[in-house]
N, C-alpha and C positions, 0 to 999 in steps of 0.2 A: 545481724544486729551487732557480733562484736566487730565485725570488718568497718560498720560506721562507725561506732565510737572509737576505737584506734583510728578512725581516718580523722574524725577528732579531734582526738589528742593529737594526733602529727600532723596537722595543719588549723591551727588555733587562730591562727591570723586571718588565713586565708579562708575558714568558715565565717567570720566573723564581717570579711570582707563582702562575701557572697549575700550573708543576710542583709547587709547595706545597699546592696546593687536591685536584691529583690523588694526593698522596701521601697525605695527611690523608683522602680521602673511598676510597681503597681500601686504606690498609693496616686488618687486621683487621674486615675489612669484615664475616664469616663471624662475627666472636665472639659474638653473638647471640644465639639460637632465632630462630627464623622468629617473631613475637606473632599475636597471633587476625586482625588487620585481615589481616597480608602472607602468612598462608595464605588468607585468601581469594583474594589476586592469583592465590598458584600452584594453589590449585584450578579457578579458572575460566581461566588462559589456560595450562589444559594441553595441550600441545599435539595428545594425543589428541579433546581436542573441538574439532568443527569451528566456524567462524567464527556458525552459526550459534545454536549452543548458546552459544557466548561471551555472545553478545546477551541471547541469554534469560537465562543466571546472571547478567550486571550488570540487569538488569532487575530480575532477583529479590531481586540480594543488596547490589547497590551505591551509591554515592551520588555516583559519577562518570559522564563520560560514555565514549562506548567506545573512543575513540581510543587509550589510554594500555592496555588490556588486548588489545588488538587487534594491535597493535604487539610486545607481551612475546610475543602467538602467534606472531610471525612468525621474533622471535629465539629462540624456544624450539626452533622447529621445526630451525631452520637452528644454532644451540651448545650445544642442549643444556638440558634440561628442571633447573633447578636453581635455588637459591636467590642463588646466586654473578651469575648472568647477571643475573637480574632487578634486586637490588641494584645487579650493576654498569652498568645503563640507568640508576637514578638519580644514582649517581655520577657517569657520565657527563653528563648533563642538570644535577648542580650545577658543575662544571669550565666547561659552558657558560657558567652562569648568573656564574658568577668573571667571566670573558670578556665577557660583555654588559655585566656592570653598570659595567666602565670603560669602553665604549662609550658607552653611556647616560650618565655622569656628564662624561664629554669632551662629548657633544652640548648636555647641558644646563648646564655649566658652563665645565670647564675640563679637559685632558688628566690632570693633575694631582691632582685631584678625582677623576675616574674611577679612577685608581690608588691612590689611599687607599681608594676605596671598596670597590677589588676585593679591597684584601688584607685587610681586614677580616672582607668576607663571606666570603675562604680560609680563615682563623681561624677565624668562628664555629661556637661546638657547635652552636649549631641550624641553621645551614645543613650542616653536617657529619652534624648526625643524620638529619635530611630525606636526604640524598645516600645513606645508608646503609641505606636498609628501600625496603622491596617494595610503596611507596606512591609515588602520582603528584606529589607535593608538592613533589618539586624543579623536575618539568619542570612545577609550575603557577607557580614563580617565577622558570623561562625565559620560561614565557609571559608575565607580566606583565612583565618587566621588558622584551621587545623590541615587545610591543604598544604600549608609554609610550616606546619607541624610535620605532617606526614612528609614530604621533603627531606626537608632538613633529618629526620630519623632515617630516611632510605641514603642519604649521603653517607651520613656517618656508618651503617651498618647496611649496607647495599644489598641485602637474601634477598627470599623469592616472597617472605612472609611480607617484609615492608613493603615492595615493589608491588604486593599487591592491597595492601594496607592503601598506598599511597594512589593508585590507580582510581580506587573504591571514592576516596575523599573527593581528587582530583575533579572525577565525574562528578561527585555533588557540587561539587562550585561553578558546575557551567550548567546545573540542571537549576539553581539557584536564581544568576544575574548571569545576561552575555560578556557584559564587561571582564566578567570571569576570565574571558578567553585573553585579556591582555595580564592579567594575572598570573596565566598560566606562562602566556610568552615571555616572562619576567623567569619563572620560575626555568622553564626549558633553555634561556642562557646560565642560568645558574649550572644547572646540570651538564651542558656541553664543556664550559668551563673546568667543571670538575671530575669532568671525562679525562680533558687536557691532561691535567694533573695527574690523574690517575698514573699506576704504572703500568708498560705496555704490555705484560705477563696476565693484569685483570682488565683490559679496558672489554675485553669480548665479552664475560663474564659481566661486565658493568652494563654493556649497548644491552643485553638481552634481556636483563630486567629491567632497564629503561625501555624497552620494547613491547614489556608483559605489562608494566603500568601505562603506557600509553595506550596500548589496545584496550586494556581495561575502560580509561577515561573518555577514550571513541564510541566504545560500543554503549556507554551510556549516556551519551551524549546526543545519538544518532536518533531520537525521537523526536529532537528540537528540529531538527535540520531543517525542514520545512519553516518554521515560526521565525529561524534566524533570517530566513530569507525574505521573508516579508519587510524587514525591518530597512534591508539594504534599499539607499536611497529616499528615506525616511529621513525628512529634515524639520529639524523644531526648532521655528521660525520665532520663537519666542523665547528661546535663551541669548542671553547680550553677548557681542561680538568679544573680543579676548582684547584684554587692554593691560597695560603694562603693570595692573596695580590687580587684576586678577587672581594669582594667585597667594599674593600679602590676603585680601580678602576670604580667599577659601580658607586659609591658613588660620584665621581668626575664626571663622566660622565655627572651627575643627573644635580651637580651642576654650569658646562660649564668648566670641565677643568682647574680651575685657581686655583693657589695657594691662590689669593691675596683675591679673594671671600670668598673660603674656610677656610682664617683666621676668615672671619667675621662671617662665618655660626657656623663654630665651634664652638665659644664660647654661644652664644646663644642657642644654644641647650646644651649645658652643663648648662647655669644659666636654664632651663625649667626644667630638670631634675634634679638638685639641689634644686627647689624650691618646685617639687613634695616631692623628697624624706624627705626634710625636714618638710612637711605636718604634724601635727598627724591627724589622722582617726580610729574614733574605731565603727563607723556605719556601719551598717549588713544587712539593710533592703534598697531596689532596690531604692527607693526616694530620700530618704538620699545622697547614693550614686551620683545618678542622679542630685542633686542641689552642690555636692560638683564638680564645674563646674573643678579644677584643677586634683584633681581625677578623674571624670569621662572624661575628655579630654585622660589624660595621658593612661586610659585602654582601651578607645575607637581605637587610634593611635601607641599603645606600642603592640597590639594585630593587629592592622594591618600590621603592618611594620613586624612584629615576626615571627608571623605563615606562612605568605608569604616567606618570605625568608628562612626560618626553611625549608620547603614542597620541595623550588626549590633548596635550597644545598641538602638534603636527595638526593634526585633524582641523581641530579650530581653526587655524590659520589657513589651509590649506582648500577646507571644504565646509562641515555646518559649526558653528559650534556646539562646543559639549562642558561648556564652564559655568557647569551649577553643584553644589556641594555634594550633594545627592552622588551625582556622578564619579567622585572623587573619594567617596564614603570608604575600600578598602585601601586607603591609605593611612586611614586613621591609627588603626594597630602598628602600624609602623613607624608613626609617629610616637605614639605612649609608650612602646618598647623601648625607644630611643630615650625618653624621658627616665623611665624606669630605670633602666640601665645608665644612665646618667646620675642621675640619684646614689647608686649603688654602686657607686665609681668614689664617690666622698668619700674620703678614708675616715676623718671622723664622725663616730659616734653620736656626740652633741650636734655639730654641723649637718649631719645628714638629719637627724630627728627635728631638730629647728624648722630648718627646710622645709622638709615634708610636711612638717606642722603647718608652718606658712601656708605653703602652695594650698593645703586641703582649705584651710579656713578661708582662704580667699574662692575657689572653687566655691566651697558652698555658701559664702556671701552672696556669688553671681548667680548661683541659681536661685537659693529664698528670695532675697531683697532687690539687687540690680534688675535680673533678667525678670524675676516674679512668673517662675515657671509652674507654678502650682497654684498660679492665683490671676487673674484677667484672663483676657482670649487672645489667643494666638492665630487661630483658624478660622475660616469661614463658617458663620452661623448658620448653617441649613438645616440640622437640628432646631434652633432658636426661631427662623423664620417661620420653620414649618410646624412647630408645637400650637402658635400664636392660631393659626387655620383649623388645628384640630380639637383648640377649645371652644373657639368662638363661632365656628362654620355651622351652628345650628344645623340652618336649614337648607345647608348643601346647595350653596350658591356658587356659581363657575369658579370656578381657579384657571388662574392662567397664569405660565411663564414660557421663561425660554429657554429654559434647563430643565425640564421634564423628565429626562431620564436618570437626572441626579434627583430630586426633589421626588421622585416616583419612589424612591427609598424609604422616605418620611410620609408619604402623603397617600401611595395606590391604595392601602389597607381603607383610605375611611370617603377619599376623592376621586375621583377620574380626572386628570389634569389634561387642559388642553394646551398644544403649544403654540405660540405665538413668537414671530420675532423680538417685539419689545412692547411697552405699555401703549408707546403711540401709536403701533397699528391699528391695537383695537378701539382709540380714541376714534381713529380717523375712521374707521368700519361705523360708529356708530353717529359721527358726523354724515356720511352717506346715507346712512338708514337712520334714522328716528328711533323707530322700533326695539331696534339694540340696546337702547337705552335703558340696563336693567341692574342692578345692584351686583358687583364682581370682586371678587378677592386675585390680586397681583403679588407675587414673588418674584422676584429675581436674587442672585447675587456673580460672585467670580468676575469682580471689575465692569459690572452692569452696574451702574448708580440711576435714582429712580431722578431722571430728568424727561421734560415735556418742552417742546417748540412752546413758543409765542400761543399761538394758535389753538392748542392742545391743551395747554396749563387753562387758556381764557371757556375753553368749554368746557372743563373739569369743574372749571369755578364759578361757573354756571349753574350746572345741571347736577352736580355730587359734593357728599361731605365723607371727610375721610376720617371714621369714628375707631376705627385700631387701626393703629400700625405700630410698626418693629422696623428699628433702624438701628442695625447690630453690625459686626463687623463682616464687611465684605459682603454683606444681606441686611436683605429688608422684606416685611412685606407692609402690604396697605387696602384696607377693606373699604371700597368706594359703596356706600349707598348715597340714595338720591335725594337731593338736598329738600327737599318735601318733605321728608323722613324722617328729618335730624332733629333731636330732640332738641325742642326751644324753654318749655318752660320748667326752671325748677321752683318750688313753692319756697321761701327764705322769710316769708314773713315769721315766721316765729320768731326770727332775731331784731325784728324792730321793737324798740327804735334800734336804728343799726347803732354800733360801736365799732373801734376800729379792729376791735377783735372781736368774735363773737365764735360761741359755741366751746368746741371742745380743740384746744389749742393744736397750732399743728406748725412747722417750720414751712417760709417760701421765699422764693424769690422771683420778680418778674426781672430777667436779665436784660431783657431784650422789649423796647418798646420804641415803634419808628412808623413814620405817619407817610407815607410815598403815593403823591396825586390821588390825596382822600382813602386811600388804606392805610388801615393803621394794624400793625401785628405787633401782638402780644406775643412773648415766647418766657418760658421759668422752669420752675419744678417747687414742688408743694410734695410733705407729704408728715404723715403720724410716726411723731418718735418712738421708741421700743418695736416696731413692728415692720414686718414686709410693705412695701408700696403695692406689691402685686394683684388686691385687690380693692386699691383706691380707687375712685373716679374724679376728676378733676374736670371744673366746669369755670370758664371764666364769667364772672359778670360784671354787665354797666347799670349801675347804680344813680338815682337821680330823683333825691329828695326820699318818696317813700317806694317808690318807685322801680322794677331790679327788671332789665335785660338778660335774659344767658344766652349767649353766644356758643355757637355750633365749637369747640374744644377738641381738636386731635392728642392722642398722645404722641408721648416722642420717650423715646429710646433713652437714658442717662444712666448709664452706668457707672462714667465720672461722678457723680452723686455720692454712691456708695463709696467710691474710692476715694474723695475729696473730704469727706466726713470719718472716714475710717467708721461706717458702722457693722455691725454684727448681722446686719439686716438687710435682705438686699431690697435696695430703692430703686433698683432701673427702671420700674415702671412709676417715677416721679414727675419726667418730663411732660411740658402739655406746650400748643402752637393753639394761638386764637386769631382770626384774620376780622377784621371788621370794616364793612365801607359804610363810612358819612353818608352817601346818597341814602344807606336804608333806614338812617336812625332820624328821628326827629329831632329839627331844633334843641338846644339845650348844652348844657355844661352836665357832663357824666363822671362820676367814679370808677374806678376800675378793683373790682374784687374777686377774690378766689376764695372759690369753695368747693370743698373736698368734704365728700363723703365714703365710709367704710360700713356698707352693710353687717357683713360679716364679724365686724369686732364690738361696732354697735356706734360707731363714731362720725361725729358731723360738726362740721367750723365751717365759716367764714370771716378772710380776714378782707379787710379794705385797705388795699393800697394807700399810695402819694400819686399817682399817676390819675392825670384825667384826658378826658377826652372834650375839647371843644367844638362842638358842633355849632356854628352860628352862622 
């Protein structure tokens, strides 16, 4: 206990900084869906399969090595099989990662340095978003940043203790991400380099704990060897070819997208690189080097950032590409070092604290309000699709999609999901048979958007009404029963004589009202101020004299709603789509009205439009 309060007291900042990085990477950690990559984590490190099935599904499915899924088996087994734990291993591993990189930036610069550089990376969205999903990418930028730890301490004091210090880490970073292995080849020119230098009395002395750390970082490396080999010749057909503006975009990525940041980052890395260049250095010998802490900063970080990027444009150009952020992920440390140590290069006092001030407060403008990273969806809703089936699937009616093995995460416990290629298949299967013609719930998402042929739509619209759906981001689903089925009458006579308001008040709008060869669609959202929409019903009706139609009413998805009203309330289930053809109404001039009912709160309105319908 006194060893933590003394660490405490001699690092106040840097405690302070750590609780900020922990707050930021777990509050709303859950806000989410699980996306297609971090169901994969939680389908293979369930902790019903044993360690040896784990192997074979990263083998099969992964592009990692197994350490990072092997690990979630062990915390699953022991807190609990959830999406909460796993996320909060990477949270945890970026909280580290906060921690190292003032370590790191103290060893390679200055104490000072390290602490600009940790509160930076506490701030950033994308170290924030990495710390938040069910991917290994926070702890592949613990590993890099304490391997370029372990390094840089074996340079400077070269024994057998660091060399094997440095051996131990080394192997965690390629047991972590393969990409590790160019990381390392960054690192192993550093060293050759500084072999050079060395003088020729210790270079032998130097090879042979470079020898002990390398054998070190083989030998635990050598379980992958298999899994790397699968990967070779493994091309993803779906990252964009490399274009001259590629890397400006990873580089904003890095930074959270803002212009208004990347004014401040800018310059600051121009005065660090100005202040190198303007250096003289005419020392030759690896010490030397080594205590000119601006020099050896700038080739320690000018060599990581370099030859990294160098290795993955080669490629790209060369063979598949590999220009997606993810990819480029331990670059990042070397980029906020750079910043930090920039920062900490301002000789004044005021000037450096302004600064900083700045930079933070802009920083977390882009995350609350710009980016709104703790508030809307980011990710594909397959949580959100697939809740919508497990409330309303009574009576365990088909499910069908074409992502079954992601959607089997959300849905095996309570459905058996069959797979189909798309919706129209099964359109067309029950065009063939008659028979088939039986009430079905459809999921899809991951750039599937729920579209029908000509042909397909014209039988839907026939034969089904589609009384739930969910239309989220990147997902949807939609429960087809048969249009036989579809609840026609609601009883409204209590509210005549009608008024143009009637009942128990309620906000609407019909946005959308358009008449195309005798169909006429209705589209709005309606719902009860102070309260959720969640469990409204929304019915549209045609009205005529005393007289009231209700029309078969889908919902629709609006979450813009909530966000458009700023309410406290979520209204996503406000949206409604009404479709009506002239051929089925009779003669007459109609009204057009909404009526929403809330069992549950005890609430019922209809309001009557301006809108009519001409039937003559």
């Amino acid at each position: 206990m006194n060893k933590v309060l003394n660490f405490i007291k001699e690092n106040k900042f840097l405690v302070v900084i750590l609780l900020i990085a922990a707050i930021l990477r777990f509050y709303k950690i859950n806000l989410q869906s699980l996306w297609m990559d971090e169901i994969y984590t939680m389908n293979i490190t369930n902790p019903d399969n044993s360690f040896g099935t784990i192997v074979t599904e990263v083998n099969n499915r992964e592009g990692f090595p197994y350490l990072y899924f092997l690990l979630l088996k062990i915390l699953h087994t022991i807190f609990g099989y959830s999406a909460i734990v796993t996320r909060g291993l990477s949270a945890f591993f970026g909280i580290l990662s906060v921690y190292a990189i003032s370590k790191l930036g103290e060893k390679i610069y200055s104490k000072k340095a390290g602490l600009f550089a940790a509160l930076i990376l506490a701030f950033s969205e994308y170290g924030i978003l990495i710390s938040q999903e069910a991917r290994p990418y926070s702890f592949y930028v613990l590993g890099v940043i304490v391997s370029f730890y372990a390094m840089i301490t074996f340079l400077k004091l070269p024994n057998r203790r660091n060399a094997i210090r440095y051996g131990l880490l080394a192997g965690l970073l390629l047991n972590v991400n393969f990409f590790g292995l160019f990381n390392l080849f960054t690192q192993f020119i550093l060293v050759v380099i500084y072999l050079l230098l060395t003088e020729k009395s210790k270079r032998i002395d130097f090879i042979k704990k470079c020898l002990l750390a390398a054998t070190i970082t083989v030998v635990l490396f050598l379980p992958n060897i298999y899994k790397l080999s699968t990967l070779f010749g493994v091309v993803a057909a779906w990252i964009p070819s490399p274009s001259n503006e590629s890397l400006t975009i990873l580089l904003k990525e890095f930074l959270g997208n803002s212009e208004s940041t990347l004014f401040f980052f800018t310059p600051i890395l121009m005065y660090f690189l100005i202040t190198v260049f303007k250096k003289e250095n005419n020392q030759t010998n690896k010490e030397e080097i080594i205590n000119d802490k601006e020099i050896f900063s700038f080739t320690i970080l000018f060599a990581w950032v370099f030859i990294f990027v160098f290795i993955i444009l080669l490629n790209s150009y060369l063979n598949a590409s590999l220009l997606i952020p993810r990819y480029f992920t331990s670059i990042l440390p070397a980029i906020i070092l750079i910043i930090g140590i920039g920062i900490s290069m301002i000789k004044s006092s005021v000037v450096r604290t302004i600064f900083s001030f700045g930079l933070i407060t802009l920083m977390i403008f882009n995350l609350f309000v710009v980016r709104g990273h703790y508030r809307g969806t980011s990710k594909t809703q397959f949580r959100e699709a697939s809740q919508i089936i497990i409330d309303k699937n009574k009576t365990k009616e088909p499910v069908y999609t074409s992502l079954k093995y992601w959607y089997d995460y959300y849905l095996k416990d309570n459905f058996t999901l069959i797979e189909k290629p798309n919706l129209e298949t099964i359109i067309n299967e029950m065009i063939a048979n008659p028979s088939l013609i039986k009430p079905f719930w459809y999921t899809d998402a991951h750039g599937r958007p729920f579209t029908l042929s000509d042909n397909a739509q014209q039988f839907v619209n026939t034969n089904f009404y589609i009384d739930e759906s969910f239309d989220g981001f990147d997902a949807w689903t939609k429960h087809f029963i048969l249009l036989k089925d579809a609840k026609k009458d609601i009883d409204i006579s209590k509210f005549s004589p009608f008024q143009t308001y009637n009942g128990d008040q309620f906000g609407y709008s019909i946005e959308s009202f358009e008449n195309q060869n005798g169909i006429i669609t209705a589209s709005g959202w309606a719902y009860f101020d102070g309260q959720d929409a969640k469990d409204s019903e929304i019915t549209v009706i045609l009205i005529k004299d005393t007289k009231s139609i209700s029309l078969p009413t889908q919902k629709v998805n609006r979450p813009d709603v909530t966000t458009y009203f700023k309410s406290n309330f979520n209204l996503a289930n406000s949206g409604f789509s009404s479709t009506i053809n002239l051929a089925d109404l009779e003669k007459g001039t109609y009204k057009i009205g909404v009526y929403i009912v809330n069992t549950k709160e005890g609430k019922e309105g209809l309001n009557i439009s301006d809108k009519i319908v001409d039937n003559q």
